[in-house]
N, C-alpha and C positions, 0 to 999 in steps of 0.2 A: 970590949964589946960596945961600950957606947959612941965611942969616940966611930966605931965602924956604922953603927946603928946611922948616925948624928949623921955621917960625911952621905951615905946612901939617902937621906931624908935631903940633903940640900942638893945632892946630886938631879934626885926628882924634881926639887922646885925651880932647881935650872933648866931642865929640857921641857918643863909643862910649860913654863913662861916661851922658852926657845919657838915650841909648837904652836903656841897663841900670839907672838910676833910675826907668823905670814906677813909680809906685805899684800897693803890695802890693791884691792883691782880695781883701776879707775875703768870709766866707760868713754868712751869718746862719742860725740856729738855726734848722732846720725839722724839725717845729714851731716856732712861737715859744710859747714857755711863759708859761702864767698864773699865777696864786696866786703867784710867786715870794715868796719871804721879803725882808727887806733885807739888805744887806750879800753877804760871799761866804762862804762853806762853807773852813774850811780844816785840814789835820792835821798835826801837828808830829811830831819826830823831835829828839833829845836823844844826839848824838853824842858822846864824849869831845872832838872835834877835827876841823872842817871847814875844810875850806881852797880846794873848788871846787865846780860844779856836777853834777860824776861823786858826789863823797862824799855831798853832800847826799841824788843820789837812792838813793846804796846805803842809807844811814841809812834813810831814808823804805820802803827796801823788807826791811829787814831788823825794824826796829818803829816802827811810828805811834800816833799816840790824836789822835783829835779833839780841836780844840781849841775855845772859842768862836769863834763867826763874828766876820770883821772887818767893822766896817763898813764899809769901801770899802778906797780904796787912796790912802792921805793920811797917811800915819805918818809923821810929821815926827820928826827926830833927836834916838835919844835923849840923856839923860845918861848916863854911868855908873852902872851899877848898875839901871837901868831894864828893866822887860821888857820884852822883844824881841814888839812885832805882841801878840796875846791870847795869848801862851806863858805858861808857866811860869817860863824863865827869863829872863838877860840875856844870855846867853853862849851860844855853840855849840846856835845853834837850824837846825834846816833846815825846814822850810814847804812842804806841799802844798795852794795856793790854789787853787780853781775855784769857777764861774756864771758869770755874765751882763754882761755891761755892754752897755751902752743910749745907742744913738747915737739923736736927735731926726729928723736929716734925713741924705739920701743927699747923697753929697760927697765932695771928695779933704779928707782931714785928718793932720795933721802928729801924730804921737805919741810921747811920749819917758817916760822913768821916771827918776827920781830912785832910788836905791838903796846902803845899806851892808848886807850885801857883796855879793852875787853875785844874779843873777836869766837865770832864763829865761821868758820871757812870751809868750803866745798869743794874738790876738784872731781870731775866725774862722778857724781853721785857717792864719793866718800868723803866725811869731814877727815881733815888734815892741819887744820890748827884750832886750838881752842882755850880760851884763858875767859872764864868768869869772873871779871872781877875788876879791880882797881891795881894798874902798876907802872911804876915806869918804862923805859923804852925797854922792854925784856924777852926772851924767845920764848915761847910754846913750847912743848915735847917737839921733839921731831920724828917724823912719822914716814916709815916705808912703805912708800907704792910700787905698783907695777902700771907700768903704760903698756897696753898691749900693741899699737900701733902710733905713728910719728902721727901728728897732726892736733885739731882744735879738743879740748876738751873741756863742758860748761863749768861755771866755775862763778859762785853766790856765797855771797861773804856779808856777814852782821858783823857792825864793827861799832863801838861806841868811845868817844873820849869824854871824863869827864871837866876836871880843873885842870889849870895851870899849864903843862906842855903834851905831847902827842905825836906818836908815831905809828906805820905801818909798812911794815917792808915784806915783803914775798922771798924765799930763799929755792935754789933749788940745787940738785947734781946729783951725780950715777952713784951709786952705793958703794959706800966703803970710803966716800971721798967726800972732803968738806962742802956744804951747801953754795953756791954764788948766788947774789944776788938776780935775780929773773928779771933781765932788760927791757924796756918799755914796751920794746917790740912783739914781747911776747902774748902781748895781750892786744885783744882784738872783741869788739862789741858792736 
């Protein structure tokens, strides 16, 4: 009786999870934007000492300055000493990333970030990566959407490094199948 009890109890806690896994519905940009530039639009903040995604945005709202645009979102880990994304520096950067990213076709797709340290990410009005905290170059969950149509979708990302090295990479691809990197092109601001 228990062992039937017990399998029935896990049964349920598989299909309640099952049911609250829907993929995320992103919204696409309406309008969809023309002329966009390449890459994304982003503004830096230069704190004494960050350590989460609260400080990053206090920084960011306390003083910014544009920085150069990134070209996407493919910053592979740095060394020591290396600046942190188009910053200024290596150390205690917080980043205010926005534009575009450009899905081909409509689809459920699997999305993940690679990231040192901290991110919060946006695509279509759904967050889709998030890590609070302090880590090396490491994934986020990764997280199913639904694109309802091919085209631009907005896309605002809080991203902070604190010491030592830093990374930021975008993943993406159709469901059920490994993420690829999301080529520069994809992005447009």
């Amino acid at each position: 009786m228990f062992r039937k009890t017990f399998a029935t109890a896990i049964f349920g806690v598989i299909c309640a999870g099952a049911s609250l896994a829907a993929p995320l519905k992103l919204t696409p940009a309406d309008p969809q934007p023309s002329g966009l530039k390449p890459g994304l639009s982003v503004r830096y903040a230069y704190p004494s000492d960050v350590k989460n995604l609260r400080g990053a945005e206090r920084a960011l709202e306390r003083k910014s300055e544009a920085g150069p645009p990134l070209a996407g979102l493919d910053y592979r880990d740095t060394d020591i000493g290396q600046k942190v994304l188009t910053s200024k520096r290596d150390e205690n950067v917080a980043a205010d990333i926005r534009g575009f990213v450009k899905f081909d076709a409509p689809g459920i797709y699997t999305i993940d970030f690679l990231t040192n340290d901290g991110l919060r990410a946006q695509v279509g009005g759904q967050v889709v990566g998030e890590y609070d905290g302090r880590q090396p170059c490491e994934e986020t969950y990764a997280v199913e959407v639904e694109v309802p149509a091919a085209g631009w979708y907005p896309l605002e990302a809080l991203y902070f490094q604190r010491t030592k090295t830093a990374c930021l990479h975008m993943r993406a691809g159709p469901a059920g199948k490994r993420p690829n990197w999301m080529p520069d092109t994809a992005f447009g601001h």
